[in-house]
C-alpha atoms as an extended CHARMM CRD file, in Angstrom:
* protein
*
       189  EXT
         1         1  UNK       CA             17.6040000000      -41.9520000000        7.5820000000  PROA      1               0.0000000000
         2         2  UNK       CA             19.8800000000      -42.4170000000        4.4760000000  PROA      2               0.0000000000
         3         3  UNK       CA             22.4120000000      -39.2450000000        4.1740000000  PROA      3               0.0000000000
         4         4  UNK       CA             20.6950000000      -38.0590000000        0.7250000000  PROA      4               0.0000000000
         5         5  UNK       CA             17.3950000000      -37.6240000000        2.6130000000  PROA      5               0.0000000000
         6         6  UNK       CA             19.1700000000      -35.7210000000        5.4500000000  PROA      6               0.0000000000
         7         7  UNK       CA             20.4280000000      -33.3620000000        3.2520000000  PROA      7               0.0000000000
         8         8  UNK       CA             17.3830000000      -32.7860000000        1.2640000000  PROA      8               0.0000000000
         9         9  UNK       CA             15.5880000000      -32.2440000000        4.4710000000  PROA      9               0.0000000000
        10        10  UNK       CA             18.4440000000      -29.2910000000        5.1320000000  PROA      10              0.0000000000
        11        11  UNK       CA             18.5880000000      -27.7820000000        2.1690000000  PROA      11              0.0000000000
        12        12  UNK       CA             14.5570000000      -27.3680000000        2.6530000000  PROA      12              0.0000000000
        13        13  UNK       CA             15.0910000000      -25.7650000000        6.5610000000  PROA      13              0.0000000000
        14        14  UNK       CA             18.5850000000      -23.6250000000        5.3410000000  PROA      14              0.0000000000
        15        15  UNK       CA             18.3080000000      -23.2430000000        2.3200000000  PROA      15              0.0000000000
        16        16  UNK       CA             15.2300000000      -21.5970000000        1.6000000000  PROA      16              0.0000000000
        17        17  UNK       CA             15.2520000000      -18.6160000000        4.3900000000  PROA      17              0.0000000000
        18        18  UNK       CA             12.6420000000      -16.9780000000        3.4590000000  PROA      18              0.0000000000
        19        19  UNK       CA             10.1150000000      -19.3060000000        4.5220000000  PROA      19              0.0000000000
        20        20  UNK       CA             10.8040000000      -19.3890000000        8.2160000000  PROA      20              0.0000000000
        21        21  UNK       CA              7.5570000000      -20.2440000000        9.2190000000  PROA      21              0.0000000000
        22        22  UNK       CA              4.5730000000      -22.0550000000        7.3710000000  PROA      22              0.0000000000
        23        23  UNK       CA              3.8510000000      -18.9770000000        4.5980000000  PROA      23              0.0000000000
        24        24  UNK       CA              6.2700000000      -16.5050000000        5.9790000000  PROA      24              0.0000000000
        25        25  UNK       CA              8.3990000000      -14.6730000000        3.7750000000  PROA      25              0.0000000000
        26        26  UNK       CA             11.2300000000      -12.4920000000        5.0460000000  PROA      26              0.0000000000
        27        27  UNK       CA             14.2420000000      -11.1460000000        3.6760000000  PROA      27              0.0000000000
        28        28  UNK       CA             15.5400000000       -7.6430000000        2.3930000000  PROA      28              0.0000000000
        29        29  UNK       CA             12.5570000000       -5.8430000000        0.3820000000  PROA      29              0.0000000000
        30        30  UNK       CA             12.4500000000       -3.6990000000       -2.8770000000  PROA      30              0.0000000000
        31        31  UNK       CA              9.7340000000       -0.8280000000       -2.6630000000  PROA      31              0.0000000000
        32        32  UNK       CA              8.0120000000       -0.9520000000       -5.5340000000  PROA      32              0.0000000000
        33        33  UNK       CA              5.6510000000        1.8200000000       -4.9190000000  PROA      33              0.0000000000
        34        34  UNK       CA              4.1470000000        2.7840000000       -1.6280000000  PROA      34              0.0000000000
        35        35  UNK       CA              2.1180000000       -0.1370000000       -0.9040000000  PROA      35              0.0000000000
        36        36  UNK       CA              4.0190000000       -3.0490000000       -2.7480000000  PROA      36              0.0000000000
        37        37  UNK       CA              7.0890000000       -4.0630000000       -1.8520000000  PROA      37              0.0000000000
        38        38  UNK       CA              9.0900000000       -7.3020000000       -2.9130000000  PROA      38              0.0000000000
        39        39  UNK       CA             11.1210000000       -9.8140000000       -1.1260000000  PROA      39              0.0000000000
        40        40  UNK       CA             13.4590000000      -12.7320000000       -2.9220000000  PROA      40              0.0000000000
        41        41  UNK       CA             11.1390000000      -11.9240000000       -6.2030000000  PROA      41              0.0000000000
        42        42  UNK       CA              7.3450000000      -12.4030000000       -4.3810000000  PROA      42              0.0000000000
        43        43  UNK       CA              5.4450000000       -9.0360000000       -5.0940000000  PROA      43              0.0000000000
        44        44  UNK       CA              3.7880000000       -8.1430000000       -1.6330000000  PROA      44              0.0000000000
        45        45  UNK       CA              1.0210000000       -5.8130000000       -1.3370000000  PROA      45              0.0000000000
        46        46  UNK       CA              0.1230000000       -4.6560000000        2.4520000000  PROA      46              0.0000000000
        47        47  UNK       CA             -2.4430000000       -5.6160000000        3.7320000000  PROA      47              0.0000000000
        48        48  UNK       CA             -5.3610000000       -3.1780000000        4.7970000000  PROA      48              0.0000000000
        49        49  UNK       CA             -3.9780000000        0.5740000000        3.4820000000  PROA      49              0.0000000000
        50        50  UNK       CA             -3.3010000000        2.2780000000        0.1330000000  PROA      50              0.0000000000
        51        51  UNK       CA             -1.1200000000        4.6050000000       -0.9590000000  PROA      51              0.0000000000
        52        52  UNK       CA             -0.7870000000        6.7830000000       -3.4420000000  PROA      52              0.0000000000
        53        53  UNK       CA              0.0740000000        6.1990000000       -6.6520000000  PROA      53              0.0000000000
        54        54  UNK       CA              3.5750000000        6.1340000000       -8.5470000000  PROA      54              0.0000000000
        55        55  UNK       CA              2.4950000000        9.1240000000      -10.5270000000  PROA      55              0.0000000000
        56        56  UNK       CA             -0.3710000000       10.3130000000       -8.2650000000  PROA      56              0.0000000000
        57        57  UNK       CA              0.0090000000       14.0720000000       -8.0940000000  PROA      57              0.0000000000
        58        58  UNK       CA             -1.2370000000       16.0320000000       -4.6750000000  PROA      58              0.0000000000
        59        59  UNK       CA             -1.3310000000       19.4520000000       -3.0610000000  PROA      59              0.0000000000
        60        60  UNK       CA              1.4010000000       20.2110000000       -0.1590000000  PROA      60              0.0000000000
        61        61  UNK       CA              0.7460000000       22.8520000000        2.5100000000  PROA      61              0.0000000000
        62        62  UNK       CA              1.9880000000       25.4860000000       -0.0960000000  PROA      62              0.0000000000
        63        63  UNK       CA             -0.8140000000       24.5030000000       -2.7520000000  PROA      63              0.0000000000
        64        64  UNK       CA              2.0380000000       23.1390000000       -5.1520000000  PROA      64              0.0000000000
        65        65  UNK       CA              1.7270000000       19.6910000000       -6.7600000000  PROA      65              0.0000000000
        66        66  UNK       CA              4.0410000000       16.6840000000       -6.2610000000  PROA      66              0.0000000000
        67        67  UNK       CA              4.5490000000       13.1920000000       -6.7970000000  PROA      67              0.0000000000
        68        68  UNK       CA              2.9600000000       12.1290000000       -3.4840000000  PROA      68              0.0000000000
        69        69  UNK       CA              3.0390000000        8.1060000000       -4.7850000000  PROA      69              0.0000000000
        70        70  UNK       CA              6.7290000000        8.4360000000       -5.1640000000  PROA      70              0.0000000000
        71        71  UNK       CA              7.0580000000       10.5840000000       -2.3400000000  PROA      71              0.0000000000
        72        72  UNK       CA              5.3680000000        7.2200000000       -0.5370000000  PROA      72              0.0000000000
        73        73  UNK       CA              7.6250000000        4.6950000000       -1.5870000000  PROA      73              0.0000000000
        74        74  UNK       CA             10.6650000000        6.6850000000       -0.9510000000  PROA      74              0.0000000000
        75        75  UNK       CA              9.8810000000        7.5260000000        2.9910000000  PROA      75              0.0000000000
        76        76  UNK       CA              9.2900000000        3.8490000000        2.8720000000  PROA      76              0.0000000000
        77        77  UNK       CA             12.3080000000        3.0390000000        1.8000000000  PROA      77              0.0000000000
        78        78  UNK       CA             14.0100000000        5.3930000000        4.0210000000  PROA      78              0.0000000000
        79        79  UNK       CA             12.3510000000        3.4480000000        6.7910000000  PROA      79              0.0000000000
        80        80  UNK       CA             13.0120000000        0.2170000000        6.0600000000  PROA      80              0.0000000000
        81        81  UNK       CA             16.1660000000        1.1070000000        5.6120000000  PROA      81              0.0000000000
        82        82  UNK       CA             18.2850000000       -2.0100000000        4.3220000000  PROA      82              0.0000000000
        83        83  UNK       CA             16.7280000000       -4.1950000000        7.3390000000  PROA      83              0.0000000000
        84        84  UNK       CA             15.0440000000       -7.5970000000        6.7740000000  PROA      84              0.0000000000
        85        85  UNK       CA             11.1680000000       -7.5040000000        6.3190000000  PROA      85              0.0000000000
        86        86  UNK       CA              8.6490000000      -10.0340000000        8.0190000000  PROA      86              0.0000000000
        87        87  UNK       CA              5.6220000000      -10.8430000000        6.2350000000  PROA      87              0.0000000000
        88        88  UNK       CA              2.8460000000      -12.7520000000        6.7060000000  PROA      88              0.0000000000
        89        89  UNK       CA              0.5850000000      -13.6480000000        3.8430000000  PROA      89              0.0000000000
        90        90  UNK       CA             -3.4750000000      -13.1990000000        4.4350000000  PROA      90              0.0000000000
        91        91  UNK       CA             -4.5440000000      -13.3980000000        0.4460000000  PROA      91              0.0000000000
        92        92  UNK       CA             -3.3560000000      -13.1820000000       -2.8920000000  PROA      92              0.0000000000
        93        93  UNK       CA             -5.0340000000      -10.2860000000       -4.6430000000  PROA      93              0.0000000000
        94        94  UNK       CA             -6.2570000000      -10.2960000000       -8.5550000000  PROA      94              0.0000000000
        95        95  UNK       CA             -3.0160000000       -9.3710000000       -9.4340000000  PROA      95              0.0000000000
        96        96  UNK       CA             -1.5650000000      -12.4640000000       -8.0330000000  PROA      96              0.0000000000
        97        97  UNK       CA              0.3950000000      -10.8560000000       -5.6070000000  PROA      97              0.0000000000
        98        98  UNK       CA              0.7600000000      -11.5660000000       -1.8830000000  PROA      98              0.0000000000
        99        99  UNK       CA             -1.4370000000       -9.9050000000        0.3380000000  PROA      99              0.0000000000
       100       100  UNK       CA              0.7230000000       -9.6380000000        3.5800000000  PROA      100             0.0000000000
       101       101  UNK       CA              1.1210000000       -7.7020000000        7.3720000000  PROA      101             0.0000000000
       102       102  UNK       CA              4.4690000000       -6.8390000000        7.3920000000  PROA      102             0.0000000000
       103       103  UNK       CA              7.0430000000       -5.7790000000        9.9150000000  PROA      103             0.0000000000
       104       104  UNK       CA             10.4920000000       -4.6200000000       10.0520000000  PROA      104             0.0000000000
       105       105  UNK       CA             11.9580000000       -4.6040000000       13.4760000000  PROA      105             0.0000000000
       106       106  UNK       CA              8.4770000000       -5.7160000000       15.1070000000  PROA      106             0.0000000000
       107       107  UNK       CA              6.4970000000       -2.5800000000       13.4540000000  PROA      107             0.0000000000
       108       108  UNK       CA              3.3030000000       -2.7010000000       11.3990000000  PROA      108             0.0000000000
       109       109  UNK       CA              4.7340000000       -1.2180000000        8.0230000000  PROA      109             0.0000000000
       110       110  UNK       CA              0.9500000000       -0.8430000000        7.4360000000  PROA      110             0.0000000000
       111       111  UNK       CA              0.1150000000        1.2470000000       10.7870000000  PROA      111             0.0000000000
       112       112  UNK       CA              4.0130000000        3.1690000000       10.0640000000  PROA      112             0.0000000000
       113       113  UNK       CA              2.8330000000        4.7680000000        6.9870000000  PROA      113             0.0000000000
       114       114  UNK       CA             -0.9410000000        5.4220000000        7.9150000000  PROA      114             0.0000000000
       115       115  UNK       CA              0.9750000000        7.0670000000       10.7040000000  PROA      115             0.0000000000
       116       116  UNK       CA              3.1380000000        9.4650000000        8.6190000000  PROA      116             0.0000000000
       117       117  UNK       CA              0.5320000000       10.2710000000        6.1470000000  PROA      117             0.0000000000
       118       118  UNK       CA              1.9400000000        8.2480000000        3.1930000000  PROA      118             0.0000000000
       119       119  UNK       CA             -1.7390000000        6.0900000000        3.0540000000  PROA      119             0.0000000000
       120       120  UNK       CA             -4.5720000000        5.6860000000        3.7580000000  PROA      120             0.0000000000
       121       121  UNK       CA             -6.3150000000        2.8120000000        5.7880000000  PROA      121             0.0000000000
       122       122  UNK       CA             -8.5700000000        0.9350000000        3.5460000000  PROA      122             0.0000000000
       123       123  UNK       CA            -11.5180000000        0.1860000000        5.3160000000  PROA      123             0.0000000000
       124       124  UNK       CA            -13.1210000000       -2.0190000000        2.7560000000  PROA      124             0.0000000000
       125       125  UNK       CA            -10.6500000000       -4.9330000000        3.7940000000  PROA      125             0.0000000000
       126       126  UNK       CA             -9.2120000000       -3.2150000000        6.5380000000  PROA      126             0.0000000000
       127       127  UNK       CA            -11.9860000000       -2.7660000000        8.4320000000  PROA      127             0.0000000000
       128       128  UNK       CA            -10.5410000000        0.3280000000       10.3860000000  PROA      128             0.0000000000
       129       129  UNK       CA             -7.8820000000       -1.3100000000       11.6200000000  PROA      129             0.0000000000
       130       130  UNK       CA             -5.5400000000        1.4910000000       11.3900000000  PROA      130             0.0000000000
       131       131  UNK       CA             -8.3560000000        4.2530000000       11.4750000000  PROA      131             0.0000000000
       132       132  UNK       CA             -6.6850000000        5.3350000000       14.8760000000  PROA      132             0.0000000000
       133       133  UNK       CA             -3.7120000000        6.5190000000       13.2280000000  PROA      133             0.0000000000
       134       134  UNK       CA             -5.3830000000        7.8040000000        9.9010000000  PROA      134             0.0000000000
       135       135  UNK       CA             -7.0930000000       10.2770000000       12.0910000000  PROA      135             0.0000000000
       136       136  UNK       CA             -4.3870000000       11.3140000000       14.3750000000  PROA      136             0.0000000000
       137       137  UNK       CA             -2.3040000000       11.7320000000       11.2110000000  PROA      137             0.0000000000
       138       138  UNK       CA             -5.1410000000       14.1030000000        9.8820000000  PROA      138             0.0000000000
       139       139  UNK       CA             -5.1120000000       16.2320000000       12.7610000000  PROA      139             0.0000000000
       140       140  UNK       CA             -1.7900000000       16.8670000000       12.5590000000  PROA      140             0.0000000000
       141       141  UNK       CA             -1.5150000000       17.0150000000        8.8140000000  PROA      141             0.0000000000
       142       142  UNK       CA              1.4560000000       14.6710000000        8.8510000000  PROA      142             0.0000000000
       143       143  UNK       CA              2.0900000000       13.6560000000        4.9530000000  PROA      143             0.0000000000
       144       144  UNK       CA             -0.3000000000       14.1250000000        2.4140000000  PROA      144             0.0000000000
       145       145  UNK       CA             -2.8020000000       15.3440000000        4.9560000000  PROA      145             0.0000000000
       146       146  UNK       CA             -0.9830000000       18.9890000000        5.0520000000  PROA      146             0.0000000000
       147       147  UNK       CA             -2.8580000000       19.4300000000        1.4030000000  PROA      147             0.0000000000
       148       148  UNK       CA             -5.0430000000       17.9070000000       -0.6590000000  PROA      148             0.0000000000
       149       149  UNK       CA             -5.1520000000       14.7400000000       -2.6450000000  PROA      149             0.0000000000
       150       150  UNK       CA             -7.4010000000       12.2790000000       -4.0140000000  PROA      150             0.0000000000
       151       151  UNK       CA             -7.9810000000        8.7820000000       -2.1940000000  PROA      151             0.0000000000
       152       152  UNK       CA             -5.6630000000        6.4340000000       -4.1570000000  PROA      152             0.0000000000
       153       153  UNK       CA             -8.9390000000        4.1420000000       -4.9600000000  PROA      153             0.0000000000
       154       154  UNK       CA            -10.6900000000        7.0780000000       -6.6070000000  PROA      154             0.0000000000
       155       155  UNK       CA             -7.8720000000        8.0000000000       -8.2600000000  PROA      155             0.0000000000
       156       156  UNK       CA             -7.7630000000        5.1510000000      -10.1550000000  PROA      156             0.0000000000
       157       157  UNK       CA            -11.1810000000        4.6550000000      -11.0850000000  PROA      157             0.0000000000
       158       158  UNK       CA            -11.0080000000        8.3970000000      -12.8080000000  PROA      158             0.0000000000
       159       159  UNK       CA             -7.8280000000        7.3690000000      -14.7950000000  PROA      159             0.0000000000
       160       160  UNK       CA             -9.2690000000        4.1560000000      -15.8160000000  PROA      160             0.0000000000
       161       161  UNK       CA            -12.7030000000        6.4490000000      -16.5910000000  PROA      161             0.0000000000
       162       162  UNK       CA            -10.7870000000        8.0950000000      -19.2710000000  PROA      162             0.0000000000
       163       163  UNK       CA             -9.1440000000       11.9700000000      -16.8640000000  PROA      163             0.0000000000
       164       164  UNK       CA             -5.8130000000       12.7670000000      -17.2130000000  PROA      164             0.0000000000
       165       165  UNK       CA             -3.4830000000       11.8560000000      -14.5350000000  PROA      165             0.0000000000
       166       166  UNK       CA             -3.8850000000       15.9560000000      -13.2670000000  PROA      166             0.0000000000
       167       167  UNK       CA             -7.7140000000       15.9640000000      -13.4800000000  PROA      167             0.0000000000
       168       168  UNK       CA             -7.8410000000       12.4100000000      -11.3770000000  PROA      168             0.0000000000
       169       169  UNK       CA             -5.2970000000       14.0610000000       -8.6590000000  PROA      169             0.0000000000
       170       170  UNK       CA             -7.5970000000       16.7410000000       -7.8040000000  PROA      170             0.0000000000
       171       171  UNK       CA             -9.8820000000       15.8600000000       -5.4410000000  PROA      171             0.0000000000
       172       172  UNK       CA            -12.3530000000       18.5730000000       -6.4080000000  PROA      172             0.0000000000
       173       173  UNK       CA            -12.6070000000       17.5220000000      -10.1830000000  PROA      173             0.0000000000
       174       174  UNK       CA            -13.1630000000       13.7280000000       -8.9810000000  PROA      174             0.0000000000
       175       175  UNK       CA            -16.2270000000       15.2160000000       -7.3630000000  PROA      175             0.0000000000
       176       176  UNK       CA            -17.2230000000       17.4100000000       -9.9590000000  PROA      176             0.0000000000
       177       177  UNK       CA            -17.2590000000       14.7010000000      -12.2470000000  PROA      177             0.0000000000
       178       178  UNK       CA            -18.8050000000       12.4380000000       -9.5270000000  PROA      178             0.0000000000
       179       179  UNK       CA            -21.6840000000       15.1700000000       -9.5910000000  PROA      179             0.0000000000
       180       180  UNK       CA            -21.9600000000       15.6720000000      -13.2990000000  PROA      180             0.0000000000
       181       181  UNK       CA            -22.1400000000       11.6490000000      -13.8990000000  PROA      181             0.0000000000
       182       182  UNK       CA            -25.6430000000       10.5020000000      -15.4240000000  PROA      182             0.0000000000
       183       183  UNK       CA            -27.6560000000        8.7800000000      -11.9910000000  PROA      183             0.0000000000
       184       184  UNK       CA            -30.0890000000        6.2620000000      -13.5240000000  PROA      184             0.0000000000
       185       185  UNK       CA            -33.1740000000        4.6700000000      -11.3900000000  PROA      185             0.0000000000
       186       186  UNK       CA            -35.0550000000        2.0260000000      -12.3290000000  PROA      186             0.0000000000
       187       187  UNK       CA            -38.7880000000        1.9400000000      -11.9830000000  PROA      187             0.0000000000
       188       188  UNK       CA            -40.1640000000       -0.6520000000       -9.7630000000  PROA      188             0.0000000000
       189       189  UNK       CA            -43.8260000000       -1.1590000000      -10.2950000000  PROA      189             0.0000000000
């Protein structure tokens, strides 16, 4: 092997850390909100929860509002801490981001803040996989399960709809407007 192949070949294994292993990317993350992080500028979205959103508004035990997306991503920060984050990629979503499981010091970030109460687990590509811990969280009304709040899916279907950012955080006005939404059937026959 000639010596300007040998150093190609290191500068592929050194210098390019975060791909460790075939499609994983690790390194130190930025939160961008409670689901998303990034790591050495790919945009990772977990894989199988959601969280609220940046300006998502919910209920705490006390019945006052607050900004439970941001309240999200900062307990996730807090928990990562400054440590390196393992991902491994299982899609790339329609925002071209990386769909990932990801881990810092060998726990499920995914299953850490289903857990706490900062998201939900998303069983329509989830398939329950972190049900377990959505419920035990609910029974002890760990996060946003000491109040109210709308599921961070439905809250973005009523913003897109047209609400206000309040109106979509309340989960009873989602329904109400749920209710009050024109049904059509179609005649068969």
């Amino acid at each position: 092997m000639k010596p300007a192949q040998i150093c190609v070949l290191f500068l592929l294994f050194v210098g390019c850390p975060p791909l460790a292993r075939a499609g994983e990317v690790t390194g130190r993350a930025s939160i961008i909100d409670g689901d998303t992080i990034e790591i050495h500028g790919t945009r990772v979205r977990l894989w199988g929860i959601d969280a609220p959103e940046h300006d998502q508004l919910c209920r705490g035990e006390d019945s006052l509002q607050y900004r439970c997306g941001a309240r999200a991503a900062n307990e996730l920060d807090q928990f990562i801490d400054s440590r390196p984050v393992t991902c491994l990629p299982i899609d790339i979503d329609r925002y071209r981001r990386t769909v990932a499981s990801c881990s810092v010091g060998g726990v499920d970030l995914a299953r850490w803040l289903v857990s706490h109460g900062h998201a939900l687990d998303w069983p329509r590509y989830s398939k329950g996989k972190y049900a377990n811990e959505q419920r035990q969280a609910e029974q002890t009304e760990r996060g946003i399960w000491s109040g109210s709040f709308s599921k961070p899916w439905q809250y973005r279907a009523c913003v897109r709809a047209g609400a206000s950012i309040a109106d979509c955080s309340e989960e009873d006005v989602i329904k109400r407007k749920r209710r009050s939404a024109p049904t059509f059937s179609r005649r068969i026959g």
